[in-house]
Wavefront OBJ file of the C-alpha trace (Angstrom):
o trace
v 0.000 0.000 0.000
v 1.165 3.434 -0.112
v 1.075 6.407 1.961
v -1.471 8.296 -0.153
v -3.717 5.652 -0.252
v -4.037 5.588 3.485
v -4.177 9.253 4.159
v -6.659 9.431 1.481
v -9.109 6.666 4.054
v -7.824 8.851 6.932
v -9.415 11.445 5.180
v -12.724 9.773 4.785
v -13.388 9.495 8.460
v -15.748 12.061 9.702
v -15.979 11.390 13.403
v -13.108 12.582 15.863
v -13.480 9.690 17.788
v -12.752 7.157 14.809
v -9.768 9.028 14.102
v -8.968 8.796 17.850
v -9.788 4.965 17.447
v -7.305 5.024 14.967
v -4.287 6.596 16.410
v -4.679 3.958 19.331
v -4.481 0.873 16.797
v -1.618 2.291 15.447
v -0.227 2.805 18.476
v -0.822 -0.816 19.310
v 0.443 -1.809 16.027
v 3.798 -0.334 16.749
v 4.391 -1.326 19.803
v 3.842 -5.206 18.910
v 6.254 -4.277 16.141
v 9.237 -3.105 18.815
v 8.112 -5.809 21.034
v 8.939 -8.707 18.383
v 12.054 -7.206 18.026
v 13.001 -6.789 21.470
v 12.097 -10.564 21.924
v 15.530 -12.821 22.588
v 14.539 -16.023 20.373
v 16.956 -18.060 22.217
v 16.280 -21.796 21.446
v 17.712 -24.093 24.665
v 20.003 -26.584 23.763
v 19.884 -30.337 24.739
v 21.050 -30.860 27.885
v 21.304 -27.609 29.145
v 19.315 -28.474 32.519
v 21.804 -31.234 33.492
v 23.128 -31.561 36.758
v 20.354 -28.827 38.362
v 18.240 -31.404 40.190
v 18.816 -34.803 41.377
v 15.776 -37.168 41.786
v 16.054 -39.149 45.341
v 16.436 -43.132 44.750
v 12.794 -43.376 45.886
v 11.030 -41.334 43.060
v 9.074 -44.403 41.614
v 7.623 -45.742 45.101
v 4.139 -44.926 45.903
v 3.359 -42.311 48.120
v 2.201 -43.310 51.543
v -0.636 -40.371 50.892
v -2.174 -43.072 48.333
v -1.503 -46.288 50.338
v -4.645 -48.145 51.595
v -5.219 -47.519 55.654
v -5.231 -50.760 57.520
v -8.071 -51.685 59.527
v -5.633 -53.739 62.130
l 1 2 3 4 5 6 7 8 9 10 11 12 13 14 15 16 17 18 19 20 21 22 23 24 25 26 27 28 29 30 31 32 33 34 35 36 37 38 39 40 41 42 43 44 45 46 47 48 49 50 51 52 53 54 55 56 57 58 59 60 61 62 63 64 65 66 67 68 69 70 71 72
């Protein structure tokens, strides 16, 4: 598109607050546009999270939480 083209619909807008309405979108327009570019698109490697937690030899065994009460 080119400028003239949307001035030109600009200028077809009667009311104040569509025009208002406007300059907000735009607004919002631009600042997804400097937000994208701000963004770090840093893609983790394999492996990165090794050796930051250790998982206790118990892991697998059921949790007494979920074990049956005894009656005796």
């Amino acid at each position: 598109m080119t400028e003239q083209y949307i001035y030109s619909k600009i200028n077809l807008l009667n009311s104040e607050q569509f025009k208002k309405e406007l300059l907000l979108f735009l607004e919002f327009l631009l600042s997804k546009q400097f937000a994208e570019k701000q963004q770090d698109k840093r893609v983790p490697k394999f492996g990165c999270a090794k050796g930051t937690f250790k998982m206790t030899p118990d892991f697998d065994e059921p949790l007494e939480d979920f074990k049956e009460p005894s009656l005796f």
